[in-house]
N, CA, C and O atoms as a printed pandas DataFrame, in Angstrom:
     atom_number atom_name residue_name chain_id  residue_number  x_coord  y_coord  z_coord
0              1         N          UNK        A               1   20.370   -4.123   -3.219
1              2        CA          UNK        A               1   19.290   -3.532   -3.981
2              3         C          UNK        A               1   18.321   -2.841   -3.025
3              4         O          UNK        A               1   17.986   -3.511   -2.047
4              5         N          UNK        A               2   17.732   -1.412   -3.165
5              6        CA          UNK        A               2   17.009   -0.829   -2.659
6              7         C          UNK        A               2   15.685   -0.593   -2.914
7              8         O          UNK        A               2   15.269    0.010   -3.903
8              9         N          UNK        A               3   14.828   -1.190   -1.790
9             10        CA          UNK        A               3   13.295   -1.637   -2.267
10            11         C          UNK        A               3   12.769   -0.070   -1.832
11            12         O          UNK        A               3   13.106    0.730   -0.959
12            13         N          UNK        A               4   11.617   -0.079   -3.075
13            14        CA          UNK        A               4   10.708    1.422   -2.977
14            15         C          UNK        A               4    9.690    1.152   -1.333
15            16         O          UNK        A               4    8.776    0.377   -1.049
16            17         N          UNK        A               5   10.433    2.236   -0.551
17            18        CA          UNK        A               5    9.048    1.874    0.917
18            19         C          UNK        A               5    7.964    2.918    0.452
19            20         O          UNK        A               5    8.302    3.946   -0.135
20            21         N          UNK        A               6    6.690    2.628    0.724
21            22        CA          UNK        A               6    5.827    4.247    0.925
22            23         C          UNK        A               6    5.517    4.199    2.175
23            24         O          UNK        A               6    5.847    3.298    2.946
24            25         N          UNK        A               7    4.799    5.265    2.466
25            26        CA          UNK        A               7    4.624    5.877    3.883
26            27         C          UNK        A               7    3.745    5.094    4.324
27            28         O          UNK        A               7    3.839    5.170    5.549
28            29         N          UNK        A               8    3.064    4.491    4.100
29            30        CA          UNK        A               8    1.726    3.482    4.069
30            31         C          UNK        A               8    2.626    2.373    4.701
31            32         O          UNK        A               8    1.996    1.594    5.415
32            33         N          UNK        A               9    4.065    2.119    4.583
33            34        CA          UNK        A               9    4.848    0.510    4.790
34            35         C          UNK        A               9    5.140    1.386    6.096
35            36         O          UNK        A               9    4.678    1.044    7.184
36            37         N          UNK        A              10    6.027    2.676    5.924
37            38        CA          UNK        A              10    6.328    3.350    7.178
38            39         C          UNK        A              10    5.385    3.065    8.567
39            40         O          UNK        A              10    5.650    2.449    9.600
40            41         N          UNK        A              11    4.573    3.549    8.272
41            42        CA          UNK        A              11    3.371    3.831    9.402
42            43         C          UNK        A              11    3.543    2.350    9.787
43            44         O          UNK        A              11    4.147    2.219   10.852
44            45         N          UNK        A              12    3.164    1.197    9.193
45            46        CA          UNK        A              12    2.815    0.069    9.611
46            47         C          UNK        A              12    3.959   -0.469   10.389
47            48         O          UNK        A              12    3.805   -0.753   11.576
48            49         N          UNK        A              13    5.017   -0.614    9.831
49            50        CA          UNK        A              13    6.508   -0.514   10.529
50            51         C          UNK        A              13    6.500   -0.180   11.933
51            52         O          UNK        A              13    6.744   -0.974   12.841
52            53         N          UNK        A              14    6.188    1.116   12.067
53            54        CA          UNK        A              14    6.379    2.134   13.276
54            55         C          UNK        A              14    5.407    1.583   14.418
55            56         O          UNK        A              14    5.796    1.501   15.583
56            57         N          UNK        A              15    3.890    1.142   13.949
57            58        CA          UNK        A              15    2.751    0.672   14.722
58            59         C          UNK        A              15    3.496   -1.101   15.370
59            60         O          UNK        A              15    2.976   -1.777   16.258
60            61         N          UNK        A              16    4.452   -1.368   14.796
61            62        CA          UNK        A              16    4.466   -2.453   15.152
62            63         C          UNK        A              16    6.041   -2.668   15.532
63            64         O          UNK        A              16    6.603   -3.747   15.721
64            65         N          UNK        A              17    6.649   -1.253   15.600
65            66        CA          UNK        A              17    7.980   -1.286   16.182
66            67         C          UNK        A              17    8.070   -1.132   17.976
67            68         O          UNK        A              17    7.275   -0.462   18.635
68            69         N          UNK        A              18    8.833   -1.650   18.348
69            70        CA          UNK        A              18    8.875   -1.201   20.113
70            71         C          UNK        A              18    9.560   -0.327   20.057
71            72         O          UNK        A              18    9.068    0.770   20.324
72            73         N          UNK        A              19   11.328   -0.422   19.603
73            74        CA          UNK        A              19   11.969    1.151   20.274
74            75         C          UNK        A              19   12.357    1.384   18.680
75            76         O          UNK        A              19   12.469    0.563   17.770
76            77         N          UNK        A              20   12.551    3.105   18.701
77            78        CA          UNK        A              20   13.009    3.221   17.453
78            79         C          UNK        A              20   14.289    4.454   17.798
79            80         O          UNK        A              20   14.658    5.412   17.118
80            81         N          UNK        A              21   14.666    4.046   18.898
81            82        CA          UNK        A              21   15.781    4.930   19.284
82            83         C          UNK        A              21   16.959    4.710   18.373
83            84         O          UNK        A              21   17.340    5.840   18.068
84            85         N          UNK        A              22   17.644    3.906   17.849
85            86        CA          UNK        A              22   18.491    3.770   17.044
86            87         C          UNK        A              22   17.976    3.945   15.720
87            88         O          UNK        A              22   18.903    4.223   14.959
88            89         N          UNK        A              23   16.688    3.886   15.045
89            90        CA          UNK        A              23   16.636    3.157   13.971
90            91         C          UNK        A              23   16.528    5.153   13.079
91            92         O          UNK        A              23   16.148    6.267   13.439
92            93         N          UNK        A              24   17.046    4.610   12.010
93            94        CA          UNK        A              24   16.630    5.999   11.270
94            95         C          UNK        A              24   16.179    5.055    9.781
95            96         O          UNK        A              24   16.567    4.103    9.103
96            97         N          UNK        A              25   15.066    6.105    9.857
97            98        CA          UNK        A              25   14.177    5.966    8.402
98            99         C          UNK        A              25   14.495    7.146    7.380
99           100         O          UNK        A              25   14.712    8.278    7.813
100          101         N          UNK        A              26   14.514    6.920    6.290
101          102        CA          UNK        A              26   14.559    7.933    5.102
102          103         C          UNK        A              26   13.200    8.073    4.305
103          104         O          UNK        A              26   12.977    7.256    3.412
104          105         N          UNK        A              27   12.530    8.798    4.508
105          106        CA          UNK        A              27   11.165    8.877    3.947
106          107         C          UNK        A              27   11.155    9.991    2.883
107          108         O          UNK        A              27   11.542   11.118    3.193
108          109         N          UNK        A              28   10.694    9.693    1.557
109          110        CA          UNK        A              28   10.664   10.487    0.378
110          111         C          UNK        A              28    8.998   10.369    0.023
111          112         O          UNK        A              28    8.439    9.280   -0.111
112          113         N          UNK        A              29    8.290   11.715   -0.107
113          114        CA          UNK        A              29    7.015   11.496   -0.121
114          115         C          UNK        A              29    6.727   12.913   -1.117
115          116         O          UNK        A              29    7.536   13.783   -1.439
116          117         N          UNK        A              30    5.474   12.805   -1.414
117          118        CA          UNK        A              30    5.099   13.585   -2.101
118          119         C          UNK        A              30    3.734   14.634   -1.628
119          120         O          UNK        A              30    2.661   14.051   -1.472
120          121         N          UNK        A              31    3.759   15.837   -1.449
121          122        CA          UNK        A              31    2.567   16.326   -1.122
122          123         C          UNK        A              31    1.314   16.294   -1.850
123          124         O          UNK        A              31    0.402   16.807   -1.202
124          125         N          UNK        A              32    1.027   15.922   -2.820
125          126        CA          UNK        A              32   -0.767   15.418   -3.086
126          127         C          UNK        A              32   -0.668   13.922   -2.907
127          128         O          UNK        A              32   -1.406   13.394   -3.739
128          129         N          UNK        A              33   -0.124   13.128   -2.244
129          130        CA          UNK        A              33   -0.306   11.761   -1.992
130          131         C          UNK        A              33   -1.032   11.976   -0.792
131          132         O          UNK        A              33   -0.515   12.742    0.021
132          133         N          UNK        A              34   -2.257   11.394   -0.479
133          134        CA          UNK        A              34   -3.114   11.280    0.794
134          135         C          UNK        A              34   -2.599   10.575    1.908
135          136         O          UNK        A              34   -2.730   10.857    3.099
136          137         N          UNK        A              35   -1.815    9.335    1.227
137          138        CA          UNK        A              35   -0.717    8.648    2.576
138          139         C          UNK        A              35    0.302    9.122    2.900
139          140         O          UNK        A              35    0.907    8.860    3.940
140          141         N          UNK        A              36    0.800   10.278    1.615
141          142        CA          UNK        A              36    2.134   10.963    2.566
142          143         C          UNK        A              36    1.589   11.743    3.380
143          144         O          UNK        A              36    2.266   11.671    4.406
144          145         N          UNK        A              37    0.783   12.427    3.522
145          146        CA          UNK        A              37   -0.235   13.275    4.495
146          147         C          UNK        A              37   -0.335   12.506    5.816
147          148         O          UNK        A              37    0.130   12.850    6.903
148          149         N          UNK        A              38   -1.067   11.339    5.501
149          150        CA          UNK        A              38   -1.220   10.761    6.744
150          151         C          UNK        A              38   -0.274   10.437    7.397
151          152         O          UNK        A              38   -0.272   10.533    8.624
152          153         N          UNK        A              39    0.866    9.921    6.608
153          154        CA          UNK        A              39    2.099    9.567    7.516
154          155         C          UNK        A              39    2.849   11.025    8.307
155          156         O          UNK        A              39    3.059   11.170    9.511
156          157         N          UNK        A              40    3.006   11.534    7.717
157          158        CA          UNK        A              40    3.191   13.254    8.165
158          159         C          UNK        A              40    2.479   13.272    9.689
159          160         O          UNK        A              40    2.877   13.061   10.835
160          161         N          UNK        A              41    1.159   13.655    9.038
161          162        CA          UNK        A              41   -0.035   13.647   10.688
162          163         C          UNK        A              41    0.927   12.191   11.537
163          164         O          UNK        A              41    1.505   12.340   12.613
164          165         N          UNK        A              42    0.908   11.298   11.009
165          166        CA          UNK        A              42    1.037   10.435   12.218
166          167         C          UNK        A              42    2.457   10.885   13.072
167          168         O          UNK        A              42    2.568   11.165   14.265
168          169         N          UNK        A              43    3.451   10.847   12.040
169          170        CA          UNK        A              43    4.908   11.840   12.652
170          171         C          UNK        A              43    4.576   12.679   13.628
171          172         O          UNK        A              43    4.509   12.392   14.823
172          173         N          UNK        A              44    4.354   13.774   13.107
173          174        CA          UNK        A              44    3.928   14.437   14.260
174          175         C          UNK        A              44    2.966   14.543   15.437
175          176         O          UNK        A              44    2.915   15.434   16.286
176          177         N          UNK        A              45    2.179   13.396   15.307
177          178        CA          UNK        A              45    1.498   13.168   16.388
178          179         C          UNK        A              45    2.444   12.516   17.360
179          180         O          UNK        A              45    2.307   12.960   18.500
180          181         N          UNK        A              46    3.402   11.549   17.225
181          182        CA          UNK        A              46    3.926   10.968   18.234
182          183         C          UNK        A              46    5.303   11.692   17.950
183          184         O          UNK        A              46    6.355   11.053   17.986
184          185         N          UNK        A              47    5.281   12.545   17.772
185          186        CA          UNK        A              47    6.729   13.656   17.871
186          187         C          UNK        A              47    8.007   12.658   17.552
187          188         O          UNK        A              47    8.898   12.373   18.353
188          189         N          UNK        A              48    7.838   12.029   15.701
189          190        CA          UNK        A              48    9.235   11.445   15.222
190          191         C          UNK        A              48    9.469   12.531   14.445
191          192         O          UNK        A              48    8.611   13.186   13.854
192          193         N          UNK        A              49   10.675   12.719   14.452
193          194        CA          UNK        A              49   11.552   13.712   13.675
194          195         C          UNK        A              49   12.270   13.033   12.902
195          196         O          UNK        A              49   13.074   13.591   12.156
């Protein structure tokens, strides 16, 4: 069964991950959500693709 993440679980995840060289995330977000925004900004601040 596949639990709903939001970007808000993402971010927190990531702040508290060490390596994320293997790991791949699937992120589905919406542009007027203020946390998909932020998670976005945070992506690209630490250059995850």
């Amino acid at each position: 069964m596949k639990r709903k993440v939001f970007a808000t679980d993402v971010v927190n995840y990531l702040k508290n991950k060490r390596s994320l060289m293997s790991d791949q995330i699937t992120i589905y977000s919406a542009v007027w959500r203020p946390d998909c925004k932020r998670a976005k900004r945070f992506f690209a601040d630490h250059r995850i693709q």
